[in-house]
C-alpha positions as CSV (number, residue, x, y, z in Angstrom):
1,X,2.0,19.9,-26.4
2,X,3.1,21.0,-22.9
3,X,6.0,19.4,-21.1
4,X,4.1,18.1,-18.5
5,X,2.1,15.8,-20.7
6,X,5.4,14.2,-22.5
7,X,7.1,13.7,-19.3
8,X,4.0,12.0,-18.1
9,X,3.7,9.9,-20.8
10,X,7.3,9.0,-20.7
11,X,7.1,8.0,-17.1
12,X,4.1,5.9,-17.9
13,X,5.9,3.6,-20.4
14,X,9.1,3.3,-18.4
15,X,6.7,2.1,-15.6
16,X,5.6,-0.2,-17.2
17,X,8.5,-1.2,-18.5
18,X,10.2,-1.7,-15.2
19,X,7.8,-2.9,-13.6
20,X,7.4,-5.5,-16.4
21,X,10.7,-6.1,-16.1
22,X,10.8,-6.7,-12.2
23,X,8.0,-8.9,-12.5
24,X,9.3,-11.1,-14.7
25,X,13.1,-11.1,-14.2
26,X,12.4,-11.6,-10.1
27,X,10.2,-14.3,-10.4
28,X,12.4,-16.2,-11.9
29,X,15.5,-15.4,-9.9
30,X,17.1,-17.0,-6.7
31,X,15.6,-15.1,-4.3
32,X,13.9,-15.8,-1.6
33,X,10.2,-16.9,-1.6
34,X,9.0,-13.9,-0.1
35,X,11.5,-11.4,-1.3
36,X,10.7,-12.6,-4.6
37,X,7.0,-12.3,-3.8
38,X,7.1,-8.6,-2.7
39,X,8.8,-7.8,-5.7
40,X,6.9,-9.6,-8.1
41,X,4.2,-7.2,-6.4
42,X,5.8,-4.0,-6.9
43,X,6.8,-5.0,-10.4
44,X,2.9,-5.5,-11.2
45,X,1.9,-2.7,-9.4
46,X,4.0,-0.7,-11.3
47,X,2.9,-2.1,-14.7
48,X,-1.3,-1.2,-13.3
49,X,-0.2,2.5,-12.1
50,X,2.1,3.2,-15.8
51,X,-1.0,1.9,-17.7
52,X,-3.3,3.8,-16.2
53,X,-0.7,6.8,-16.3
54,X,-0.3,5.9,-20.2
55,X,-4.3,5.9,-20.9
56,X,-5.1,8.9,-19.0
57,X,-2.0,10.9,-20.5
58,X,-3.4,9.4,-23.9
59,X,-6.5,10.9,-23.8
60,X,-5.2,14.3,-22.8
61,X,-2.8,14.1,-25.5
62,X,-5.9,13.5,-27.7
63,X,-7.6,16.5,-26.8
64,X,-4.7,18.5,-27.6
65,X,-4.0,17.0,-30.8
66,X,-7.5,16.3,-31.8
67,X,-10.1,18.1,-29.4
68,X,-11.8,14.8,-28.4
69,X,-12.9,13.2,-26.5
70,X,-14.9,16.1,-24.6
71,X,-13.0,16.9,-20.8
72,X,-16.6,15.5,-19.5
73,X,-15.2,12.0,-20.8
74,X,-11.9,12.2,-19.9
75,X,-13.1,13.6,-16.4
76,X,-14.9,10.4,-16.2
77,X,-12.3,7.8,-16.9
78,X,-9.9,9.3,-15.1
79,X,-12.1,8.7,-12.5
80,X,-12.6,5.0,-13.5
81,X,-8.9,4.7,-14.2
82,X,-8.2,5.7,-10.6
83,X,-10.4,3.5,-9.3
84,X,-9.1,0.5,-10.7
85,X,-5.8,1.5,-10.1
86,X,-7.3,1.2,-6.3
87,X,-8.8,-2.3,-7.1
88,X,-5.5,-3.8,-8.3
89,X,-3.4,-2.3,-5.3
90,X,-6.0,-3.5,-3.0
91,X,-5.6,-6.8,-4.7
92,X,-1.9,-7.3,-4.9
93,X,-1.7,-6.0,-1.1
94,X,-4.6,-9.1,-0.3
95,X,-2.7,-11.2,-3.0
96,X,0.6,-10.7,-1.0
97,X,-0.8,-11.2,2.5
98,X,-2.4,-14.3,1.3
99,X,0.7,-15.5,0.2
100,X,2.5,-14.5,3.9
101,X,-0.1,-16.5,5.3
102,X,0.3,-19.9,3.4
103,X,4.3,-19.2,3.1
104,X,4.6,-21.0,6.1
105,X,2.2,-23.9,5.3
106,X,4.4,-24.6,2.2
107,X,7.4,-24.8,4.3
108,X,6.8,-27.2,6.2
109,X,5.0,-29.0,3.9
110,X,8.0,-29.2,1.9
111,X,10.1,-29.8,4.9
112,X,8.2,-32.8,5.6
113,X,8.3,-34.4,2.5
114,X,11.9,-33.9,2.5
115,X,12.3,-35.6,6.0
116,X,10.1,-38.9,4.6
117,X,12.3,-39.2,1.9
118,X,15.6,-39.0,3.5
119,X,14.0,-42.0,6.1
């Protein structure tokens, strides 16, 4: 099996790995809201993009090993693979400017159930 296809397997689980990792270790951290936010993205994005990385290095490792599936097939979901590796960024990117948006909303919100509580 060539080189290539181990180290991109290898990246592919510590991506998700470390991204898993970020996820869940930032979001419950001290952080700031929105620092805690943007890395909660990263961390997920990096779980999609090692994933996809995994299953598309999986199927290549197939064919060595095993000579299926045919290239036609793994042509095609790589294909799909990319794709929704462009789905899930384009989500996360809308999920985080969402959240920028509202941020401040919550704030004050917050802020002013504070102040009628103190009164």
């Amino acid at each position: 099996m060539p080189i290539n296809l181990i180290l991109s397997l290898v990246f592919g689980v510590g991506q998700v790995v470390v991204g898993g990792w970020l996820a869940w270790h930032v979001a419950h951290g001290k952080l700031g809201r929105w620092r805690t936010a943007l890395l909660v993205v990263v961390g997920l994005w990096f779980v999609a993009s090692g994933g996809v990385e995994l299953f598309v290095s999986g199927m290549e490792t197939s064919l060595r090993l095993t000579g299926a599936p045919p290239e036609a097939v793994i042509a095609l979901w790589r294909a799909r693979a990319d794709t929704t590796l462009y789905v899930v960024t384009g989500a996360l990117v809308v999920g985080a400017l969402i959240y920028a948006l509202i941020l401040p909303l919550i704030g004050r919100g917050r802020a002013a159930r504070e102040g009628e509580r103190v009164q």
